[in-house]
N, C-alpha and C positions, 0 to 999 in steps of 0.2 A: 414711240409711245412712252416710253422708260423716259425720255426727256422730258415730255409735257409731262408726266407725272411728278418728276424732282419740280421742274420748273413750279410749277401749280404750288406744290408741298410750299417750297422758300417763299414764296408770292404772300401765303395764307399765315404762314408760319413768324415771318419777323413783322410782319405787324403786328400779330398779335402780343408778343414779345415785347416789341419796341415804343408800341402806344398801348402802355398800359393802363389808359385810366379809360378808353372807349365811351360808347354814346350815355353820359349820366344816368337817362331812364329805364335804358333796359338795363345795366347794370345792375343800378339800384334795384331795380324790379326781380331782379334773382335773389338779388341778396336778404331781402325782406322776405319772399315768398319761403325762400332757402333755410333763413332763422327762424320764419314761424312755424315751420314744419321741425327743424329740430326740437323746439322747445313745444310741441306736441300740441301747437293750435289749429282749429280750424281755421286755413288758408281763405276758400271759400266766404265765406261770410263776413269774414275780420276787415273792418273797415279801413285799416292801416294798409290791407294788399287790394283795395278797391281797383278797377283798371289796371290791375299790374301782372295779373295770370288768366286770361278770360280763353283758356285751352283745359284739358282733360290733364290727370294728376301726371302722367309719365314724366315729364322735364320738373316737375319738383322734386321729384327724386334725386334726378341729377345737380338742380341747385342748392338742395341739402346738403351733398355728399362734399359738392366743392365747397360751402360756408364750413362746414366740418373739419378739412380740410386747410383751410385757410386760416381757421380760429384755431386748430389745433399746434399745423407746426409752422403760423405765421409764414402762409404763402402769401401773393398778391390774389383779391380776390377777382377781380377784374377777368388777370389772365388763364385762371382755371377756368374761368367762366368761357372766354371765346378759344380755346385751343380744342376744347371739346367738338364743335362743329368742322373743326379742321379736314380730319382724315374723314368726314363725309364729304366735304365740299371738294378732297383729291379722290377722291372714287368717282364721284360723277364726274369727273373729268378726265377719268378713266374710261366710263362706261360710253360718255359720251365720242370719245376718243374711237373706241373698238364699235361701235354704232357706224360711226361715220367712213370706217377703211373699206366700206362695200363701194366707198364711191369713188371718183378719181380721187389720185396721189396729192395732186394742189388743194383739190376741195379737202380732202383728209386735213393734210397739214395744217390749212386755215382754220380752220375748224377746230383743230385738237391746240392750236394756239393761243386764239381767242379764249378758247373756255378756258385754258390754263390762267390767263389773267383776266380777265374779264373783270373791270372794277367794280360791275357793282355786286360782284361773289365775292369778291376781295372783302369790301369796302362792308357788305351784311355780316360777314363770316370773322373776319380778322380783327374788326373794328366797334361795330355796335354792339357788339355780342349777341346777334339774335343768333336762332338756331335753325333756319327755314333750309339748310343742308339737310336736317338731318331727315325730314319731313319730305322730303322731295327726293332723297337717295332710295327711301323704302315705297314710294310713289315709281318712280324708276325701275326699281327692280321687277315692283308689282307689274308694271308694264311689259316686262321683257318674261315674266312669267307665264298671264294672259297670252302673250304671243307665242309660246311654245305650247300651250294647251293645257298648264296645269292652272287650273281653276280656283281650285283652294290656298292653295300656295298662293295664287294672287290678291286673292281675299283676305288671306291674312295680312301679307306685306302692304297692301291699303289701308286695314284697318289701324296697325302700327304706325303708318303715317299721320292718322285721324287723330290718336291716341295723342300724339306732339303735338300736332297743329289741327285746327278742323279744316281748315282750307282743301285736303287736301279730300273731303269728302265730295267735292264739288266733279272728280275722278269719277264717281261711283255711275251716272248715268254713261259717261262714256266707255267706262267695263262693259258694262251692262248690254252696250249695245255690242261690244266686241265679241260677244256669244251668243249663240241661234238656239241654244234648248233653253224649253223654263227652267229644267231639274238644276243646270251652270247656273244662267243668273239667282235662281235662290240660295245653293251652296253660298255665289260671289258674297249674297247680301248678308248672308249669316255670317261667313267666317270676315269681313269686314267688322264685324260689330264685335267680334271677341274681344283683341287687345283692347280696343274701350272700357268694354264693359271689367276685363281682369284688373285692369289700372282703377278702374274706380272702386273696385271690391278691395282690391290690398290696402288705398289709399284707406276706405275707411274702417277694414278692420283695424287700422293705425290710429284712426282717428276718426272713434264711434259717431255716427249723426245721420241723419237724411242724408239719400242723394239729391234730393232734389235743387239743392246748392248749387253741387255741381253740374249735372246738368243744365239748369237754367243757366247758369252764367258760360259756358262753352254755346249753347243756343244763341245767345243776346247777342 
C-alpha cells in the first residue's frame, strides 16, 4: 500500500512540476476567476469570467489564494494551481487501494496499481489543472460514511463535494436510496445542502449582490 501511495505521489507530482504551462483554459480560467476575486469583483456576472467558473464559490477561494501567491512571491502560477488536486488524487488511491484488499492479493495489487497511474487521473490532475480529485475524494469518503451508518457525516462530505463541482450532486438519489427511514434521507438532503449554501454566504458577504448569479449559473 505504502508503495502505490509513493508511486501515485511521483506519477502526480513531476508532472505537475515538469509541465508547467498545463491545459491553457483551465489555467487561464483560475487565473482570471482567481484575480477577479482578489481585486473584489463579482466573478459571477463579470463577462471576462463567462464559461470559466460555471461551479459554486469553494475552488475560487483556492484560485485566489494561489494568484496571491504567485503575484506575491512570483511562484509559477500554473503549478500552484494543479499540485493542489495532488494529495487528493493520492488519497483516492489510497482509499481505493484499502477498498479493494477485501479481495484476492492479485485483484488487490492490480487494482492498487492501476489507480496509482491511471493516465487519465494523472493526465486531469497533474496536467490540465482541473480539480475533479478533490470533488470525488469527499464523494468517496461520503460513501464509505453512508456505508457505516452515519448519515449526517455523509451528507455533509456530499455536500462539500457539490460545493467544488455540482456533478457530484448527481450522488444524492443514490444516497438517498442507500437508507430505508424518511427521518436519514431528509437529514442526508439537508446537511447535503450546507457546505453550498456556507460557500455562497461567505462568497458574498465578500462580495455583496444577489445569489441569484450564482446559483443560476452552477444550475446552467
Amino acid at each position: 500500500m505504502v508503495t502505490c501511495v509513493g508511486i501515485a505521489f511521483v506519477a502526480r507530482l513531476l508532472p505537475a512540476l515538469l509541465l508547467p504551462s498545463g491545459a491553457a483554459f483551465d489555467i487561464a480560467s483560475s487565473a482570471i476567476v482567481g484575480s477577479l476575486l482578489r481585486l473584489s469583483h463579482d466573478v459571477y456576472p463579470a463577462p471576462l469570467a463567462e464559461g470559466r467558473h460555471p461551479y459554486f464559490p469553494l475552488q475560487l477561494f483556492i484560485d485566489a489564494l494561489a494568484h496571491r501567491l504567485a503575484t506575491d512571491y512570483r511562484l509559477p502560477f500554473p503549478v500552484l494551481v494543479k499540485v493542489v488536486p495532488v494529495p487528493a488524487d493520492v488519497l483516492l488511491t489510497l482509499l481505493i487501494t484499502r477498498v479493494s484488499s477485501r479481495r484476492p492479493l492479485e485483484t488487490c495489487a492490480t487494482i492498487a496499481v492501476l489507480s496509482s497511474v491511471h493516465p487519465g487521473a494523472v493526465s486531469v490532475c497533474a496536467y490540465h489543472g482541473q480539480f475533479d480529485a478533490e470533488p470525488l475524494l469527499a464523494a468517496v469518503l461520503a460513501a464509505l460514511a453512508i456505508a457505516s451508518g452515519r448519515v449526517f457525516l455523509a451528507g455533509l462530505l456530499l455536500g462539500v463535494a457539490i460545493a467544488l463541482k455540482p456533478w457530484p450532486a448527481l450522488f444524492v438519489p443514490v444516497f438517498i436510496g442507500c437508507v430505508p427511514q424518511w427521518r436519514q434521507r431528509g437529514t442526508l438532503l439537508i446537511a447535503s445542502r450546507l457546505a453550498p449554501l456556507a460557500c455562497v454566504a461567505l462568497y458574498r458577504s465578500m462580495i455583496p449582490g444577489s445569489w441569484v448569479p450564482v446559483v443560476a449559473t452552477v444550475v446552467s
